[in-house]
KOLVO-534140 format. One record per residue (C-alpha): residue number from 1; residue in one letter; x, y, z. Coordinates in pm, whole numbers, plus 50000, padded with zeros to 5 digits. Layout:
<recs>
{rec NUM; "A"; {X; Y; Z}}
...
</recs>
This chain:
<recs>
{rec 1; "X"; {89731; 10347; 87397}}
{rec 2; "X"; {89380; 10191; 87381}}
{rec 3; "X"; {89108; 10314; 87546}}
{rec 4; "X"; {89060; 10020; 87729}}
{rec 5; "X"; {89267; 09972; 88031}}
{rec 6; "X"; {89592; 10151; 87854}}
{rec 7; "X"; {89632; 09848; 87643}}
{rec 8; "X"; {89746; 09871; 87294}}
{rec 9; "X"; {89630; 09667; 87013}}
{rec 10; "X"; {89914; 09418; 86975}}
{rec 11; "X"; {90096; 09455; 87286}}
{rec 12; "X"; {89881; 09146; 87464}}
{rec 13; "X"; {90005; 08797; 87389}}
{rec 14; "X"; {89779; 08582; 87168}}
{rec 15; "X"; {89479; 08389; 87292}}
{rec 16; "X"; {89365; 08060; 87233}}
{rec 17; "X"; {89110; 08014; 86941}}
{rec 18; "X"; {88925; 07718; 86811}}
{rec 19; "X"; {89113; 07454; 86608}}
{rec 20; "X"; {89026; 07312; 86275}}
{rec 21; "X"; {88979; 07490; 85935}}
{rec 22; "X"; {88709; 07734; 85940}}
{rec 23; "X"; {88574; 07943; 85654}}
{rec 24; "X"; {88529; 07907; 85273}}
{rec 25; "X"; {88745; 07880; 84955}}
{rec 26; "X"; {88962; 08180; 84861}}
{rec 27; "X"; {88818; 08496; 84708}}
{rec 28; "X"; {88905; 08799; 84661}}
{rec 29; "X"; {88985; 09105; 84911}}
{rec 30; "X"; {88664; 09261; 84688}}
{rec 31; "X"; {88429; 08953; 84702}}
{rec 32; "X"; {88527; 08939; 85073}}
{rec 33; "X"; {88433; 09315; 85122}}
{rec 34; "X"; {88109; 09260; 84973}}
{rec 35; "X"; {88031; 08976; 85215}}
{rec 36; "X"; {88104; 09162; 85532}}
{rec 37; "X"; {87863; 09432; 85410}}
{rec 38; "X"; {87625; 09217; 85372}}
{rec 39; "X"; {87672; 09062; 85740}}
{rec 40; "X"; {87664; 09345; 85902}}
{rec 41; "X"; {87381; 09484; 85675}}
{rec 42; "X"; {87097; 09254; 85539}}
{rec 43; "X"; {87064; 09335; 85160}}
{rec 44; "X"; {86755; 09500; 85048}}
{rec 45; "X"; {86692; 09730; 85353}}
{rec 46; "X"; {86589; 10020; 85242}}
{rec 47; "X"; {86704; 10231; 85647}}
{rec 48; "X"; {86982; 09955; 85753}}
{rec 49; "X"; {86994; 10138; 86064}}
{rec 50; "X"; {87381; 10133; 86012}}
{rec 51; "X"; {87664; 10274; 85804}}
{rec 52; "X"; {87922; 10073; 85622}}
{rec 53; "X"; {88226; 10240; 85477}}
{rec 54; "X"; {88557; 10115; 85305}}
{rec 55; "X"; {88903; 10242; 85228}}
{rec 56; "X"; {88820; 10493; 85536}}
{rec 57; "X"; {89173; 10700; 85660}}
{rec 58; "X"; {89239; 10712; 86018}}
{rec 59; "X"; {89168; 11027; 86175}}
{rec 60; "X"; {89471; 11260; 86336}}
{rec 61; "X"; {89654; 11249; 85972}}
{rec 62; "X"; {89830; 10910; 86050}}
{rec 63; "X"; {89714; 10812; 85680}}
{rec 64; "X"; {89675; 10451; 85794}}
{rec 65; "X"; {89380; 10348; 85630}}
{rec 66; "X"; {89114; 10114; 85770}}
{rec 67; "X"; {88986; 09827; 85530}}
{rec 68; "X"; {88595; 09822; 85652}}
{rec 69; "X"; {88440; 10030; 85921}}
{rec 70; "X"; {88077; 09998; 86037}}
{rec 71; "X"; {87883; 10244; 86249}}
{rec 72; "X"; {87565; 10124; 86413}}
{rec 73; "X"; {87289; 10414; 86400}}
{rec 74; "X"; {87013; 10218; 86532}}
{rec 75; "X"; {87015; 10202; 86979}}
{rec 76; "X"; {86886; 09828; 86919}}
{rec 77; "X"; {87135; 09689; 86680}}
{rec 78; "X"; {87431; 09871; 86911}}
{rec 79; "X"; {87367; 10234; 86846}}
{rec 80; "X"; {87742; 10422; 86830}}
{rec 81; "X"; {87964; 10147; 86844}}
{rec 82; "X"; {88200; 10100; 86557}}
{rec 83; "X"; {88353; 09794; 86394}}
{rec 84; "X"; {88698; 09865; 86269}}
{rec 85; "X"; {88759; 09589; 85981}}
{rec 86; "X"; {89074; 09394; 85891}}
{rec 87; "X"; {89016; 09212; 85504}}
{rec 88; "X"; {89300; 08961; 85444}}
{rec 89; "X"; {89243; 08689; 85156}}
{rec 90; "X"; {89617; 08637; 85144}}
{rec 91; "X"; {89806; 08471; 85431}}
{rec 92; "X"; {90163; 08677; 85383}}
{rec 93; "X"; {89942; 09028; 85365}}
{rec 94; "X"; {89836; 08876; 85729}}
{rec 95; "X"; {90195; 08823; 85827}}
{rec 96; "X"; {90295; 09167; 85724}}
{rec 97; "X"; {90043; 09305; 85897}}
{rec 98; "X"; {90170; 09117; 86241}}
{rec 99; "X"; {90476; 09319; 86159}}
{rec 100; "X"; {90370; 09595; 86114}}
{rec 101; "X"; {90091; 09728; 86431}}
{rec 102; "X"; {90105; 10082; 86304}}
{rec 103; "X"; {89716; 10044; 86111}}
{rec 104; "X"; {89581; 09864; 86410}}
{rec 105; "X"; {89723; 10123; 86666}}
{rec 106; "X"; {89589; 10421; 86425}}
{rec 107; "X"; {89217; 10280; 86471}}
{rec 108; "X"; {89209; 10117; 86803}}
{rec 109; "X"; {89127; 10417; 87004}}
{rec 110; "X"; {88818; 10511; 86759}}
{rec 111; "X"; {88691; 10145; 86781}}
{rec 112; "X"; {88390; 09959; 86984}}
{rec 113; "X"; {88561; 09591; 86790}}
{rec 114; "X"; {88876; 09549; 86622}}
{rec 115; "X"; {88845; 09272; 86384}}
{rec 116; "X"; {89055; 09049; 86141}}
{rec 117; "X"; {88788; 08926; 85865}}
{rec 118; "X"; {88942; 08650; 85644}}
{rec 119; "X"; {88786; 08387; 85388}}
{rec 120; "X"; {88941; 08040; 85611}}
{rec 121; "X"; {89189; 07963; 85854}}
{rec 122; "X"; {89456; 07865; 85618}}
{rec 123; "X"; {89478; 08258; 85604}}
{rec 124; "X"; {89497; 08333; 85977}}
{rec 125; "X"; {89468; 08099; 86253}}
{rec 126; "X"; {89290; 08212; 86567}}
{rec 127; "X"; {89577; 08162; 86767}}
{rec 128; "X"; {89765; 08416; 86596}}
{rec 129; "X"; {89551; 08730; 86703}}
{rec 130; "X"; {89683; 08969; 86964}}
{rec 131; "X"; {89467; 09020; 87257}}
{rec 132; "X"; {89180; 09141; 87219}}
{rec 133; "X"; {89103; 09113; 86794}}
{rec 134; "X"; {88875; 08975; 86673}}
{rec 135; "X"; {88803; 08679; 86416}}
{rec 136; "X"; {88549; 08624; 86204}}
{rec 137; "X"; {88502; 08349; 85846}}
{rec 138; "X"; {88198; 08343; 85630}}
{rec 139; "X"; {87962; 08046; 85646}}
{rec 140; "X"; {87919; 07778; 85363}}
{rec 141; "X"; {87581; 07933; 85377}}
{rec 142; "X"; {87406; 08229; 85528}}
{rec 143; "X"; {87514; 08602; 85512}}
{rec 144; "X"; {87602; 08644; 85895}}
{rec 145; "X"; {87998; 08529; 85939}}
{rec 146; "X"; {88135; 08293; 86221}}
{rec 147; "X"; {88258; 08481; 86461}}
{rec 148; "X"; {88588; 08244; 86562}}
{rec 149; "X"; {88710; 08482; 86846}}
{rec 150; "X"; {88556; 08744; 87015}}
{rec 151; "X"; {88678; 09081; 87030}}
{rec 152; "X"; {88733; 09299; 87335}}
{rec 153; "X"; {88500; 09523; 87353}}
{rec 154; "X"; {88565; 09881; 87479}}
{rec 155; "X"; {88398; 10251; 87410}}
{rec 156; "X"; {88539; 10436; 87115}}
{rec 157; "X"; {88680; 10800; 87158}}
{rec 158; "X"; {88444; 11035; 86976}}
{rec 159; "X"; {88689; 11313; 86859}}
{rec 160; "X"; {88632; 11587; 86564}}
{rec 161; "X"; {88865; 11434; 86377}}
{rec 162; "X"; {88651; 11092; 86391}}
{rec 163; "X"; {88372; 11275; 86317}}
{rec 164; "X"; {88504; 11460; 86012}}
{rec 165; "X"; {88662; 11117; 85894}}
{rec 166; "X"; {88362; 10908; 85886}}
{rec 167; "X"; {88099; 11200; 85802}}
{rec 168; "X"; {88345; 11261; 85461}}
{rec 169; "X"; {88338; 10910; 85403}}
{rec 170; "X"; {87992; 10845; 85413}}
{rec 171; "X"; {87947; 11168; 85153}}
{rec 172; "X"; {88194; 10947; 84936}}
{rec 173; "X"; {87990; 10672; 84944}}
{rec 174; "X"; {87647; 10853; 84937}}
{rec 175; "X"; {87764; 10992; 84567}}
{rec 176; "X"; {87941; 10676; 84473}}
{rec 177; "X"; {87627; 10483; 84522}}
{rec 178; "X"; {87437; 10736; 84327}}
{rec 179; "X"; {87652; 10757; 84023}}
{rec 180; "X"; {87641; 10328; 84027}}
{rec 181; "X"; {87250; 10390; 84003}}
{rec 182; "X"; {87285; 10624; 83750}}
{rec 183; "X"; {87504; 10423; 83534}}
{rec 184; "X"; {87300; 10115; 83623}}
{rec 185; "X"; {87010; 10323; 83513}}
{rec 186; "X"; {87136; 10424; 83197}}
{rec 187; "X"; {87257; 10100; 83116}}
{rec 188; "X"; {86884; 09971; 83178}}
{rec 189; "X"; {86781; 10209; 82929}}
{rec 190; "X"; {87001; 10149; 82633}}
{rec 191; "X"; {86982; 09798; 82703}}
{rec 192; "X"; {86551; 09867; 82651}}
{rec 193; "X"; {86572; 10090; 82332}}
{rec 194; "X"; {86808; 09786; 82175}}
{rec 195; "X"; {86554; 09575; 82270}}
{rec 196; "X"; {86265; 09791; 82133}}
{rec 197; "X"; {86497; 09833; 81804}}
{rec 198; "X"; {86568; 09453; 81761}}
{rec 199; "X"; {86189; 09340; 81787}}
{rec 200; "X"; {86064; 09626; 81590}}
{rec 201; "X"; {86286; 09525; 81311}}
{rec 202; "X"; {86173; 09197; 81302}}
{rec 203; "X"; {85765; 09341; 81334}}
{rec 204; "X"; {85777; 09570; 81045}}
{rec 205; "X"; {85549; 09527; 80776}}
{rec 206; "X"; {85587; 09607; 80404}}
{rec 207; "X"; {85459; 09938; 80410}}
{rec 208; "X"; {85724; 10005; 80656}}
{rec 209; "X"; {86030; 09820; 80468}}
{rec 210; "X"; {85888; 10007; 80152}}
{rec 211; "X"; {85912; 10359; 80354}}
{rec 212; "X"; {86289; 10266; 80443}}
{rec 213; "X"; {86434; 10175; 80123}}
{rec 214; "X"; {86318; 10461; 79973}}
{rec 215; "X"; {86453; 10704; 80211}}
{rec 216; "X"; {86782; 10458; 80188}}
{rec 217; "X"; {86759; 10539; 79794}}
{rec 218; "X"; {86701; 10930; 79886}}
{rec 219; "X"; {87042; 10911; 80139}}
{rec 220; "X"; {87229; 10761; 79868}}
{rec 221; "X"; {87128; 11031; 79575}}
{rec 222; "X"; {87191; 11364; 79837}}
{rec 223; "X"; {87519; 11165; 79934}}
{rec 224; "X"; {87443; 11224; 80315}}
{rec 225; "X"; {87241; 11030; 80580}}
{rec 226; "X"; {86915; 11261; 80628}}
{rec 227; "X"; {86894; 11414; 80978}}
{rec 228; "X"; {86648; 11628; 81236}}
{rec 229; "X"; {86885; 11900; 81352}}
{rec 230; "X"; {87151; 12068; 81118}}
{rec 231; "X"; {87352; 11950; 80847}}
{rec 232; "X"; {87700; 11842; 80963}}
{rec 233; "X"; {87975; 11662; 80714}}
{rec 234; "X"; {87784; 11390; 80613}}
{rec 235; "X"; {87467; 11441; 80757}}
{rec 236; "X"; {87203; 11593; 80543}}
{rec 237; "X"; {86949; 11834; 80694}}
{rec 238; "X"; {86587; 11783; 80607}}
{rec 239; "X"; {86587; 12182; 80512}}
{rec 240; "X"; {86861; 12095; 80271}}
{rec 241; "X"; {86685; 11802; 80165}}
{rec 242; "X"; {86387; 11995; 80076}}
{rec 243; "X"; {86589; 12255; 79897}}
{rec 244; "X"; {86752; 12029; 79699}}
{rec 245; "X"; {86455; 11818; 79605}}
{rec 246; "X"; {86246; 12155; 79486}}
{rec 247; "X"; {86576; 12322; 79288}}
{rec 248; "X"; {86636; 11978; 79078}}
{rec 249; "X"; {86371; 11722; 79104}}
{rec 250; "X"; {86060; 12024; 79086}}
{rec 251; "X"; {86115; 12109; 78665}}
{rec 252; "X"; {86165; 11768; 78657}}
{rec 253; "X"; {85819; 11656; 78767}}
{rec 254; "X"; {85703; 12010; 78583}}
{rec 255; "X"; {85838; 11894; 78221}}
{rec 256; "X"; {85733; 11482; 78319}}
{rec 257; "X"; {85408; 11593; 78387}}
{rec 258; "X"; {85348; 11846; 78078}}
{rec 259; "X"; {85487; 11583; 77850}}
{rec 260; "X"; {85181; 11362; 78007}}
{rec 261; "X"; {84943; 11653; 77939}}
{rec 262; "X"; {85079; 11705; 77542}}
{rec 263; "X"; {85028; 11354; 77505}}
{rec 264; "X"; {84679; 11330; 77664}}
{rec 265; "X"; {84584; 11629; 77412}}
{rec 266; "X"; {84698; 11439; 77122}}
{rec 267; "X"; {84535; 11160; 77229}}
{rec 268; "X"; {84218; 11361; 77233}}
{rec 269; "X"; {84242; 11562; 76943}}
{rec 270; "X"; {84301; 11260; 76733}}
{rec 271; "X"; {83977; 11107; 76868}}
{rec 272; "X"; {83803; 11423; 76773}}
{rec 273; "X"; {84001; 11420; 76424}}
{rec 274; "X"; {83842; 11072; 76366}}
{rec 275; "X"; {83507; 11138; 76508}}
{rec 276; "X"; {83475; 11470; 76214}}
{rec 277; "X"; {83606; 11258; 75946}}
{rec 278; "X"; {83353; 10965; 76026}}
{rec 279; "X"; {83088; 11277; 76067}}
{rec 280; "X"; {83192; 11455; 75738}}
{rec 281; "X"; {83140; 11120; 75518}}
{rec 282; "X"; {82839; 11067; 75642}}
{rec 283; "X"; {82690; 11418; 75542}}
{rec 284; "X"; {82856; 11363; 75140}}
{rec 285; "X"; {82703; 11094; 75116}}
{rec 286; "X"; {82333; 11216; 75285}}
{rec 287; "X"; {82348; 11547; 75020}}
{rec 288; "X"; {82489; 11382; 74695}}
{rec 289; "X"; {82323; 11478; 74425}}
{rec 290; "X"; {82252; 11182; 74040}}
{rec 291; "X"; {82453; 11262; 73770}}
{rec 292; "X"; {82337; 11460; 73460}}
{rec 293; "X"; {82364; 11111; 73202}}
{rec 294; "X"; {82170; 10970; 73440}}
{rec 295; "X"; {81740; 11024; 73383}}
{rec 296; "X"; {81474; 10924; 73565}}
{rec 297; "X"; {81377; 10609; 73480}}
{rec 298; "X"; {81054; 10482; 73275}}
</recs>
């Protein structure tokens, strides 16, 4: 039973609606979705003043789930009352659903609106609902929907079990929004550093490109990529690296560089070996003494 007047929610004969085909194309139940949030909350607000939630289980563990509800915080956009949400893109979910009252009797007590949201006409015609649904179609254009019949309009019963439904929900939603940010945070990020990497690589100058082929050369010899933290597998610690490079390359560069030294003091020597045999030729032939044949001469 309903809170209004003992009704239930399809025991009413249908009402009249407005003819014609109303709506959009087809989407999907999620596109859909998204749309209704976005009618009953403007996108962008950073305090809607209201409270959307999907997927949301009835309360009283009747497991009948409802597809959209919205809550209205705010006293002037309808403080308290609650829109309970039917989304049908597909015309024999619709049909089922006329079949089968047991969702729409699960939430009609805890609703302000019951309403049947669908993309067109084609899905559900207005003159289908049971008293007192509602029926609402997107617009060509616009965010707010067309509202094709209006629902009745009663005071939902405010029970624990309400309560402890929607407040869960909300928590659900609070931390699914905040891991979306998160991920569309991190994704943000990567996406930066690639960009960061991409135009540094094609900014580097020759110093640079120098820098990295030599430490490419350096990977190659130690077998390993070089790395900051510890050596793991294939990664080569710059501690190792270091170790390495002063057991083997260290009397390398020792020996190099005294053969350099041996021949620079060659090189020396034989310029001072020259310079003293130049030197040593000129003093013979300053102190050379005549022969004894030879006389003064007349």
């Amino acid at each position: 039973m309903s809170a209004a007047g003992g009704q239930t929610a399809l025991s009413v004969p249908a009402q009249p609606g407005r003819g014609g085909r109303h709506g959009i194309a087809d989407v999907t139940t999620e596109v859909l979705t998204r749309m209704l949030r976005d009618h009953f909350i403007k996108p962008g607000e950073e305090i809607p003043g209201a409270v959307f939630l999907t997927e949301v289980t009835a309360p009283e563990r009747t497991g009948r789930r409802a597809d959209a509800v919205h809550i209205a915080t705010w006293a002037s956009r309808g403080g308290g009352e609650i829109d309970v949400c039917e989304v049908k893109t597909q015309r024999a979910d619709w049909l089922r659903e006329l079949r089968d009252p047991g969702k729409a009797e699960a939430w009609w007590p805890y609703s302000s609106r019951f309403w049947l949201v669908v993309p067109n006409t084609t899905v559900a015609r207005p003159d289908e609902l049971p008293e007192g649904w509602g029926l609402m179609v997107p617009k060509a254009r616009g965010r707010r929907f067309q509202v094709l019949v209006e629902p009745a309009k009663r005071t939902p019963e405010l029970t624990t079990g309400l309560l402890v439904t929607l407040l869960t929900n909300t928590e659900t939603v609070r931390m699914n929004a905040l891991r979306r940010q998160r991920d569309e945070l991190g994704d943000r990020h990567r996406a930066e550093l690639q960009r960061v990497r991409d135009e540094g690589g094609t900014a580097r100058n020759p110093h640079v490109e120098e820098k990295l082929a030599l430490l490419k050369r350096l990977e190659q010899a130690l077998g390993g990529r070089l790395s900051g933290s510890g050596g793991w597998g294939r990664y080569v610690s710059t501690d190792e690296a270091a170790e390495a490079l002063a057991a083997f390359a260290q009397p390398h560069i020792e020996q190099q560089r005294g053969r350099e030294r041996t021949v620079r003091l060659a090189s020396t020597l034989a310029h001072h070996r020259n310079e003293l045999t130049r030197i040593v030729g000129e003093l013979e032939q300053a102190t050379a003494l005549p022969k004894a044949d030879e006389g003064p001469s007349a």
